[in-house]
Each structure stands twice: as C-alpha cells, then as structure tokens.
C-alpha positions in Angstrom: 0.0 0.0 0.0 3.0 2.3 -0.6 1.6 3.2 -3.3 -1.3 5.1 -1.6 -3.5 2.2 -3.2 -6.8 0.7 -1.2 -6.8 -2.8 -2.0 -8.9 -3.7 1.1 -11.8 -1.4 -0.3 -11.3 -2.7 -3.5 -12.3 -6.3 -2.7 -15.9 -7.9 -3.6 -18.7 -6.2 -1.2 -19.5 -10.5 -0.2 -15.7 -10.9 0.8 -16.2 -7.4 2.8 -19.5 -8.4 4.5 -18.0 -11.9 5.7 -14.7 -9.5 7.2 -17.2 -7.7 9.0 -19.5 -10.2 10.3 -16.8 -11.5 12.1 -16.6 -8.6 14.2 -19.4 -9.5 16.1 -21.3 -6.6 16.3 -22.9 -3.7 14.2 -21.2 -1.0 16.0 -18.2 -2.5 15.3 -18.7 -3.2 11.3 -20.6 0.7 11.7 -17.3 2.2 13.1 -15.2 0.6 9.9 -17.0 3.5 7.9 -13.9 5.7 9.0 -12.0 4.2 6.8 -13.0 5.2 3.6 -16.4 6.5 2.0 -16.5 2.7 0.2 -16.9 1.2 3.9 -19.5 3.5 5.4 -22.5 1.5 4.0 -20.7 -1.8 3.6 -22.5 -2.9 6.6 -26.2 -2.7 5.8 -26.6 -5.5 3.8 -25.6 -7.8 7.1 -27.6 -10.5 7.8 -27.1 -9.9 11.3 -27.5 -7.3 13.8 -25.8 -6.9 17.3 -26.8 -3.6 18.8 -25.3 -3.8 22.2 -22.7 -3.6 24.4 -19.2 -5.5 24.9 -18.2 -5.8 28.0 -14.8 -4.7 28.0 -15.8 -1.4 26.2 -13.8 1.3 27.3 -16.9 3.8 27.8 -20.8 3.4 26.9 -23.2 5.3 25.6 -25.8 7.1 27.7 -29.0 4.9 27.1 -30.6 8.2 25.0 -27.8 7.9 22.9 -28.0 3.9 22.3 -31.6 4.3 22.2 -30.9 6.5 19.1 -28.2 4.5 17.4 -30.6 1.2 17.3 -33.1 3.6 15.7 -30.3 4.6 13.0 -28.7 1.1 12.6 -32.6 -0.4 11.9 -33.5 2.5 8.9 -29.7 2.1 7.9 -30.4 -1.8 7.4 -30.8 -2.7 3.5 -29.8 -6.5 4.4 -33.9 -7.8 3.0 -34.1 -10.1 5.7 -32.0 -10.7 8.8 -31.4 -14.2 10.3 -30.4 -12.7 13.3 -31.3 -9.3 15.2 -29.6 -8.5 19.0 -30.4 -5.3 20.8 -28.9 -5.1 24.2 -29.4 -1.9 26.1 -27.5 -1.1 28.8 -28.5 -2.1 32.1 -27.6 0.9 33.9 -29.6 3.6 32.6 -30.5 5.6 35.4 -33.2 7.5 35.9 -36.0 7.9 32.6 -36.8 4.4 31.7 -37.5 3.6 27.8 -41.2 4.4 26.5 -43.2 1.6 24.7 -42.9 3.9 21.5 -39.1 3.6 21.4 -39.2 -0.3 22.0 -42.3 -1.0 19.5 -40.6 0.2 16.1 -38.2 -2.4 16.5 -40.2 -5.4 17.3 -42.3 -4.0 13.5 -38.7 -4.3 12.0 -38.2 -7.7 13.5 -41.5 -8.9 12.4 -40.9 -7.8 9.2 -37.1 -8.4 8.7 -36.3 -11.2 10.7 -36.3 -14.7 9.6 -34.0 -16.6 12.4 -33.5 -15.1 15.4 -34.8 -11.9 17.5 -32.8 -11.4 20.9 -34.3 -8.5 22.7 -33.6 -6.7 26.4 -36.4 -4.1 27.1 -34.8 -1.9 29.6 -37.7 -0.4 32.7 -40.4 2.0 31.7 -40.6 5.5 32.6 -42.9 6.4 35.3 -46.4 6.0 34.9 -48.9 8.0 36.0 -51.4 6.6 38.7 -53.7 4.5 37.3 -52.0 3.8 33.8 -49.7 1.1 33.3 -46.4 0.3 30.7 -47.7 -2.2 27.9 -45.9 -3.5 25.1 -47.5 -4.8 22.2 -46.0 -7.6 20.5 -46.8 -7.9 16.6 -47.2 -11.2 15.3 -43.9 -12.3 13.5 -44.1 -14.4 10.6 -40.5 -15.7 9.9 -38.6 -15.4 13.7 -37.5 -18.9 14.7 -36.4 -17.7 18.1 -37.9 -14.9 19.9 -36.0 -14.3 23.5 -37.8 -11.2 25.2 -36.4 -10.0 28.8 -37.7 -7.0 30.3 -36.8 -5.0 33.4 -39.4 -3.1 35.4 -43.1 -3.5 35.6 -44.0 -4.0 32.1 -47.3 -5.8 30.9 -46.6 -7.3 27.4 -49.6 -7.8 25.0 -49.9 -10.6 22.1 -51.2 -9.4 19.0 -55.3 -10.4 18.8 -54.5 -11.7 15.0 -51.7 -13.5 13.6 -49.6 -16.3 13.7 -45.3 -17.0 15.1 -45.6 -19.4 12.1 -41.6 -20.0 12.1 -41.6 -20.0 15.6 -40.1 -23.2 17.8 -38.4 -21.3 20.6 -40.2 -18.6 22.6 -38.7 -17.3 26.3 -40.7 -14.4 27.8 -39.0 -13.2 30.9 -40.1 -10.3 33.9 -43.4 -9.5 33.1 -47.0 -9.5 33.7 -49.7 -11.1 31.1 -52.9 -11.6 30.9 -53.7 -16.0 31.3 -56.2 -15.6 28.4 -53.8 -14.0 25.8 -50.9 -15.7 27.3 -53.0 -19.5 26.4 -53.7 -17.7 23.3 -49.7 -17.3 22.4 -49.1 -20.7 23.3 -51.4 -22.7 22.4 -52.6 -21.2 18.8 -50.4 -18.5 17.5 -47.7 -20.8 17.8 -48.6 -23.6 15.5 -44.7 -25.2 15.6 -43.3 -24.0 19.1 -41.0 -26.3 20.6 -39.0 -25.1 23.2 -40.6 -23.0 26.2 -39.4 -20.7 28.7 -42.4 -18.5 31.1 -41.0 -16.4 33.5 -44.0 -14.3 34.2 -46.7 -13.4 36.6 -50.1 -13.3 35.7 -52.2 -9.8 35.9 -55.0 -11.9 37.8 -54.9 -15.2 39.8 -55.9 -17.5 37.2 -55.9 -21.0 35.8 -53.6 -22.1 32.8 -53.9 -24.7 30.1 -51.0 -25.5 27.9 -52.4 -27.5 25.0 -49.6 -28.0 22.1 -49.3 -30.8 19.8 -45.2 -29.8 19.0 -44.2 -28.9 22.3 -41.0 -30.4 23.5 -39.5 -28.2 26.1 -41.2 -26.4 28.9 -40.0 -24.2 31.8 -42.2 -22.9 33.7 -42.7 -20.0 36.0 -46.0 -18.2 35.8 -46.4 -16.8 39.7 -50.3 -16.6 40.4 -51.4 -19.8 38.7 -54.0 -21.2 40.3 -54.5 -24.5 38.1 -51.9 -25.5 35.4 -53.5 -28.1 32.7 -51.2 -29.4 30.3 -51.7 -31.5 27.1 -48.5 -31.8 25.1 -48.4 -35.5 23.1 -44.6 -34.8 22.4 -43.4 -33.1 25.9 -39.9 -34.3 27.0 -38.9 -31.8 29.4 -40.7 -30.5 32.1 -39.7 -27.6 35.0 -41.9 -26.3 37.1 -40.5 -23.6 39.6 -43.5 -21.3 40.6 -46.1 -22.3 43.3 -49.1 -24.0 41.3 -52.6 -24.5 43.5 -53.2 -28.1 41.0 -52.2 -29.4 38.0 -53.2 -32.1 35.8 -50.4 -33.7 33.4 -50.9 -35.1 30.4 -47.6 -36.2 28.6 -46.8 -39.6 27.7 -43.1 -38.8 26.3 -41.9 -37.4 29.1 -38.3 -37.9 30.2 -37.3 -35.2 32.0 -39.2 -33.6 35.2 -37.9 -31.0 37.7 -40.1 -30.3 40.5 -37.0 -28.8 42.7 -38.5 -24.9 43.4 -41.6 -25.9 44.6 -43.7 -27.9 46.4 -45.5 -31.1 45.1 -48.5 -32.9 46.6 -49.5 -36.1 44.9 -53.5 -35.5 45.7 -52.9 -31.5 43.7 -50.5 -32.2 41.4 -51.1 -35.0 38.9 -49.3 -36.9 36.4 -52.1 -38.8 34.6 -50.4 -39.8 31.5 -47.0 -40.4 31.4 -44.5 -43.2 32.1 -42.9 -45.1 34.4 -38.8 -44.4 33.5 -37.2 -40.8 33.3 -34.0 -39.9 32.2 -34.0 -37.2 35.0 -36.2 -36.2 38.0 -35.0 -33.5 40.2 -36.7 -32.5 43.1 -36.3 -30.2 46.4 -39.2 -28.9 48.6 -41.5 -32.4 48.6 -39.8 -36.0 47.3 -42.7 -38.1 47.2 -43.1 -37.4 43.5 -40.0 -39.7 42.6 -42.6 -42.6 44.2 -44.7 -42.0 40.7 -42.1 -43.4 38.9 -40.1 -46.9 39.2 -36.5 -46.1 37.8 -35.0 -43.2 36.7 -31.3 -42.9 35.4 -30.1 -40.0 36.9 -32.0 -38.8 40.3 -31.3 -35.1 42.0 -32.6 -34.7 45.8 -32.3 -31.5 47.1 -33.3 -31.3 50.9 -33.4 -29.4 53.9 -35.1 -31.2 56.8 -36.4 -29.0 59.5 -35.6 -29.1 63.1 -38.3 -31.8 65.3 -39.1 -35.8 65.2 -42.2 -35.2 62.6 -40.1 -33.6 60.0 -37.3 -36.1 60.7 -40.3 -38.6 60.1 -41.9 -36.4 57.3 -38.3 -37.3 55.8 -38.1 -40.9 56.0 -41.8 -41.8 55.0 -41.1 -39.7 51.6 -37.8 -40.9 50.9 -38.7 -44.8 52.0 -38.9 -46.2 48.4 -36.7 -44.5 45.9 -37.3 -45.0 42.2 -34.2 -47.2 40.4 -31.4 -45.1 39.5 -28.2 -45.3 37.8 -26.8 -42.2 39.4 -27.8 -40.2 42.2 -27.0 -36.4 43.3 -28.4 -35.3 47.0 -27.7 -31.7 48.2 -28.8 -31.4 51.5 -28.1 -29.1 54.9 -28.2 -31.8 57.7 -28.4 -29.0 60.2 -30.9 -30.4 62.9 -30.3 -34.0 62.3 -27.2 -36.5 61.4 -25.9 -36.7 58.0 -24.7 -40.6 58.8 -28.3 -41.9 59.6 -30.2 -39.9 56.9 -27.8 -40.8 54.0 -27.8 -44.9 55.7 -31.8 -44.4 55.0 -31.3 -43.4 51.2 -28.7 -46.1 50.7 -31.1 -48.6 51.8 -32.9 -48.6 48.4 -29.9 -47.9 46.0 -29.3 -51.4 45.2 -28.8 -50.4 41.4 -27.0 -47.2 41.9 -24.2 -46.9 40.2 -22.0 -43.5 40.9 -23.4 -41.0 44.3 -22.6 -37.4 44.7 -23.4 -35.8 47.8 -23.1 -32.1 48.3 -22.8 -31.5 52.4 -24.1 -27.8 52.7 -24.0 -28.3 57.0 -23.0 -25.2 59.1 -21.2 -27.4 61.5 -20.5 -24.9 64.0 -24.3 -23.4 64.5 -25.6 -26.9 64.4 -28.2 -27.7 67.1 -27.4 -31.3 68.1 -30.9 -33.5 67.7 -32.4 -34.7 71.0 -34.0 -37.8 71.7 -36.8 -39.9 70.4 -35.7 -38.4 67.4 -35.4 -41.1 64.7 -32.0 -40.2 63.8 -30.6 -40.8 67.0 -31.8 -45.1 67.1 -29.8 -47.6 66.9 -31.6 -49.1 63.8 -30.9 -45.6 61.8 -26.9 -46.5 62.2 -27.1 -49.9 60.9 -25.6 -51.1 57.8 -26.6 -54.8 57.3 -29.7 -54.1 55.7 -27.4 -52.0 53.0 -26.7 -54.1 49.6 -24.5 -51.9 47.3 -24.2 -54.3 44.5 -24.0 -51.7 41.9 -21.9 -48.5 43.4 -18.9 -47.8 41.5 -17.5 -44.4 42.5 -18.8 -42.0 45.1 -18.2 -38.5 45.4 -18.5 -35.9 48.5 -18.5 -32.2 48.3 -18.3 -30.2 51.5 -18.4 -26.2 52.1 -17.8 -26.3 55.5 -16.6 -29.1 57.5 -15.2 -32.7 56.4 -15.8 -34.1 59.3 -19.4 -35.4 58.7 -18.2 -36.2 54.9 -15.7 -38.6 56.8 -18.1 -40.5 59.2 -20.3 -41.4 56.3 -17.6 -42.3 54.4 -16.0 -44.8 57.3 -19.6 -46.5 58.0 -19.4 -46.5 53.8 -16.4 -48.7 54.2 -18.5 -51.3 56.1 -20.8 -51.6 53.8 -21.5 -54.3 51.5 -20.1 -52.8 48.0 -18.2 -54.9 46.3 -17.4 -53.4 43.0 -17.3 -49.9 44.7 -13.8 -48.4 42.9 -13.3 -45.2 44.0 -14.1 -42.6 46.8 -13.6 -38.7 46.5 -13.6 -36.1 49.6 -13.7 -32.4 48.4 -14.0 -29.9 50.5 -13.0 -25.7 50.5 -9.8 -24.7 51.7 -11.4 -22.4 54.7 -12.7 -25.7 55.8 -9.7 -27.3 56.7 -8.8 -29.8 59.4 -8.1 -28.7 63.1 -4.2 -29.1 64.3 -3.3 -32.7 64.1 -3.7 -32.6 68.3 -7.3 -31.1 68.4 -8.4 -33.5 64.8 -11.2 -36.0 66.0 -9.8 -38.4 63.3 -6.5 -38.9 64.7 -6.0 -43.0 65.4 -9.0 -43.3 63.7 -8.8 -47.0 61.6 -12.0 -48.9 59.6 -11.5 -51.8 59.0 -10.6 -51.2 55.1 -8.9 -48.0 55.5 -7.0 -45.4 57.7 -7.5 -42.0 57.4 -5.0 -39.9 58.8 -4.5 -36.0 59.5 -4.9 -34.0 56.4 -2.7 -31.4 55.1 -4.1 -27.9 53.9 -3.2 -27.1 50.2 -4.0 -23.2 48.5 -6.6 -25.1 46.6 -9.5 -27.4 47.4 -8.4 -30.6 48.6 -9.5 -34.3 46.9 -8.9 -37.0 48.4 -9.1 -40.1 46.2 -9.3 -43.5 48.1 -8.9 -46.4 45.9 -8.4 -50.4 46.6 -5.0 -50.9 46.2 -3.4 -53.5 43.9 -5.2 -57.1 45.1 -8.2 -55.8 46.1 -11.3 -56.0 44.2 -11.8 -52.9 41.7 -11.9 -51.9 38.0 -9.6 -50.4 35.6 -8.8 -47.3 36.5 -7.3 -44.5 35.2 -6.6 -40.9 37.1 -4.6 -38.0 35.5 -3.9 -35.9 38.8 -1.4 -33.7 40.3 -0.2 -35.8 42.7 1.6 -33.9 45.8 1.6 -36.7 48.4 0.4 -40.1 48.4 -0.6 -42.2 51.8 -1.2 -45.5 51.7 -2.9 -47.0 54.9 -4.3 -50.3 55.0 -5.7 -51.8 51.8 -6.9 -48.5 50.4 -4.8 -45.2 49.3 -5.5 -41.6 50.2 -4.7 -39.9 47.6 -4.3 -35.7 48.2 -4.2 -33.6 45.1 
C-alpha cells in the first residue's frame, strides 16, 4: 500500500460483509465507515445485527444515545431479511426508563425483517402516572424462529389479537405481567410449531392455565399466580416447574425429564395422569414423594433441607422410604438439625442399582443444634448397615463447604458396607474448611477396617482426596490424570491428596 493504493476497499462487497460479520457486532462493522467513504455503508446488507454492548468497552453510551443509534442502525439496514437481530441496552440507565414507543418500532422491524433469530432486552419503563400502566404490544412475526424477550421493570406485554409466530419453535418471555387468556392464546394457537418453552412471568390476575400444544417439546415454567396449570402436550420431553401452582393435571406420555425442585409437590394436587414409568432425570427439592410415581429413573437429583423436630425427621423418612431405580444419584442437603450418617444410611437402603453417588454437604457445623432424643436419627436401627446391599456402586463423590468431618463418618460407615465393585471414593471440600491441628483433629487414630485416614494437610486449593483399593483388592480399571503432591497408603486403600 505504498503506493497510496486501497486494495482492502477494492475487494468484492460479499468478501467485505464476511470480514465484518466476524466482528461480532454492528457498532463494530458501523465504526469501519472511518475508513473510507467505500466502507460507510458496507455494513447494511448484514444479515445480522448486534446492537449492544461488549463488555470490555472502554466507555458506553448514555441509554438516549443507544436508544438512538438502534433507531439509526434499523433504517440504515438494507440487508432484505435478517437471520439474526440483537439489541442489548444497557442495564444501567439511570433514571428515565425507555417508553413503549421507542421499543415497538423495532419489534415491526423484527417482524418484518427477521427470519432466524430476535434477541431483545427491554430496559424499565418510565414512570407512569397513577392509574396507567407500561404495555408493550407484541406484533405477530411471521418468519422469527427464536424470539427471546427480557424485560426489566413492571411491564405488561400484550400478544397481538391476529396473527400467527408461524416459524416459531423457541419462545422465552421473561419479567413480566400477562394476561392468562392471551398468554394461552400465544401458546397454544399462534404458535402452530413452538417447541422449546421458557415463562418467567406473573399473571395480571390469579388464574388457571392450560397449555395444550401438539409440537411442544420443552417447557419451563414459571408463571407466579397460577392457580391451576393443565397441560396436554403429546410430544413433551422436558418439564420444569419452579413457581407455586394450586393443581395441576399432566398429560404427557413422552416425558423424560421432570424438575419439580423450586416448589412444592403434593400427589392429591398435582397429577401426572399420563405419562411413564422411566425418566431420564427427576430432580426435586421442597417435597420428594413425586419420585414414588415413577419406578427407575437414570439420573435422580434430591435436594433437601429437613427442619428441626421428630415429625419432619419422620416427614423425611416416609417420603424418601422407596426411591425409584437409578443409575446415578445427586443429593444436596443441609443436615443441620439431624445427622448426616443416619439420613444418608436411609437413602442407601434402596440404591441397590445405583451406580456412581454425589453428595453435596451444605451443613453449618458450627451453629448446628445437636438433635435430642426420640428423634429417629438418634436409634440404633438408623446406624445400621446390614440391611445396605451396594451391588451396583462404583464411585462415590463428597463435596463439602464447611466441615469434612461429617463427609468422613459417612464415608467410614461406607467402608463397612456391603459394596463390592465400589472403585473409588472422593472427599472435596473448601480450603477455609480445613482440618483442626493434628492434636485437636477427631480423626487422629482413627482406623476402619478397610482404611486409615489420617490427618490432612491444607493445600492453597480445594483438597481431593481419592481413596482407591490398592493392587489385590477388588476394583476396576482405573485410570486418574492428577497432580499428585503426596500419596498415603494406609491399610488396603490409598488416600490420595491432590
């Protein structure tokens, strides 16, 4: 280019557009117009538009100022359709809020443009006067295969009466109020071909909710103020439901995937008429007895907190008394008022099959209010192991935020336990949890009968402890790629810390 020559210009506006595409946004391929005049509308014919911010931007625009460059970047647009349209507004925009009127134009270019994707952020609305209320009307759009709408602020958004999402299979409304009646509407007729689902929404009035779709695969669901939720969906897969719901009735034979983890279930409310027997996932928190509707279920995720007093100790057992078949199994739990050892002896009582466990120990140790008697925890009979056949366990992995020292008892009435093929065992737990000095740690001298554990050493990192058989004993193949800094080996098994 000594010559003065400018052979970038010169190239073939399709080579140019793929150059500037891969800049990743339109303020970005808009800036290049300093350059030359030849660049300054290079950009319109785009098929995509990013109209937001990156994050390590040096400095932003004041949200009047974005507000205005969307406005100029849409009429600048000659691209005849778009397959992808982002406008991302900043979230800190002080005081003012963003009218309806500002937000609506681009939703009519999206309808109109848009073929593939529309990802829009609607930032909070001014202040209304009493009585009056922010609405945002949605038009229907023909061509958009995925519409993703979050808004900020108390926004009601509004369906269009006529029309059809005809390309539509993936719709997520987030942080706003609708109407049950339009919101079915959407759903369940405008969307002829909608797949994937995502409601994150409260309802103007307490109502019920039917969700009839013959297409519907994935749904997510979070409308607050539902008062009965009816759904009818042939080809439903996945199913969450994480806002309170009054009843509901299911209907969907194909399901695989159901989690029931944010709120609470009650089997004579809350039914599943139609579906099967085997999940690929059920993940639950507030209530388990729904895992008792089905017989196995590959991969099953308990997430509990059991309160303080015998009945919810008892509430706790009768729930958890028959789990479903499962290959793997994740529990999360606080055992705060009552013994981790007992509760997690009661769930290994019916994990015959189980392959791999995780257990995530979320226990505040040092606020813990020790359980008094005739709490069931504290029997005998909740500390045996006899009645415990773990045929199937393989590998077994503990996770701790606070204290180990629970994580270890388990682990050393684990040891006595009938598993045969079980191949490995991993401790993790946070480096502010660390062990007491060696003369104050509870675990000093202590021996099982298939391992020692002895006092652990504090690295910058989390700690892992990996205990395997050692060469002789019973286990698999195994294969580890670790950072080994010391090695133990006590008794038939090795303590690995990494």
């Amino acid at each position: 280019m000594g010559d003065g020559e400018d052979r970038i210009s010169g190239l073939p506006d399709e080579l140019l557009h793929a150059i500037l595409a891969r800049l990743g946004s339109a303020r970005s391929a808009v800036r290049t117009g300093a350059l030359s005049r030849r660049w300054c509308h290079v950009w319109a014919p785009l098929p995509e538009l990013v109209l937001g911010y990156r994050l390590d931007a040096p400095r932003r625009l004041p949200l009047p100022a974005f507000l205005d460059a969307v406005d100029a970047a849409l009429a600048a647009c000659a691209a005849p359709t778009l397959e992808r349209l982002c406008v991302l507004p900043p979230g800190d925009h002080g005081r003012g809020g963003v009218p309806a009127g500002r937000v609506e134009p681009w939703l009519r270019f999206a309808s109109e443009r848009v073929v593939g994707t529309v990802l829009l952020f609607v930032p909070e609305p001014p202040p209304e006067a009493p009585g009056e209320e922010a609405v945002l009307h949605l038009p229907a759009c023909e061509g958009v295969a995925t519409f993703d709408l979050s808004l900020d602020g108390d926004w009601r958004v509004r369906p269009p009466s006529a029309g059809l999402f005809r390309a539509l299979t993936n719709l997520r409304i987030q942080s706003c109020r609708m109407e049950a009646g339009e919101l079915i509407a959407l759903v369940c007729t405008q969307c002829p071909c909608l797949m994937d689902l995502t409601l994150a929404v409260v309802l103007v009035t307490a109502s019920d909710v039917s969700i009839r779709s013959d297409s519907l695969r994935s749904l997510w669901f979070s409308v607050r103020t539902t008062l009965r939720l009816e759904i009818a969906a042939p080809r439903l897969e996945k199913l969450s439901v994480s806002a309170p719901v009054h009843e509901a009735r299911i209907s969907a034979p194909k399901l695989a995937e159901v989690d029931w983890s944010l709120t609470v279930y009650n089997r004579h409310r809350h039914r599943f008429d139609d579906v099967g027997c085997r999940l690929r996932l059920l993940e639950l928190g507030l209530n388990a007895s729904l895992m008792q509707q089905f017989d196995q279920v590959d991969e099953l995720k308990l997430g509990m907190f059991i309160p303080e007093g015998v009945a919810a100790y008892q509430s706790f057992l009768n729930e958890t008394s028959n789990l479903p078949k499962c290959e793997i199994l994740r529990i999360s739990s606080g055992w705060d008022y009552h013994g981790l050892v007992p509760g997690m002896l009661h769930l290994l009582r019916s994990c015959s099959s189980t392959r791999k466990l995780f257990l995530l120990d979320t226990s505040d140790y040092e606020m813990r209010q020790p359980c008094l008697p005739p709490c069931p925890c504290l029997l005998e009979e909740s500390h045996r192991i006899d009645d415990i056949s773990l045929n199937s366990l393989e590998e077994v992995e503990i996770t701790s935020d606070t204290s180990y020292h629970g994580a270890l008892e388990f682990v050393e009435q684990l040891s006595r336990c009938n598993a045969a093929v079980l191949k490995k065992v991993v401790l993790k737990y946070m480096t502010d949890s660390a062990p007491p000095p060696a003369k104050e740690d509870p675990l000093d001298g202590w021996q099982g009968p298939a391992f020692q554990l002895q006092s652990v050493q504090d690295v910058e990192s989390a700690t892992i402890q990996v205990i395997l058989p050692l060469e002789g004993h019973k286990c698999g193949d195994i294969c580890l790629e670790l950072n080994m800094l010391f090695c133990i080996h006590t008794g038939p098994f090795a303590i690995l810390h990494v």
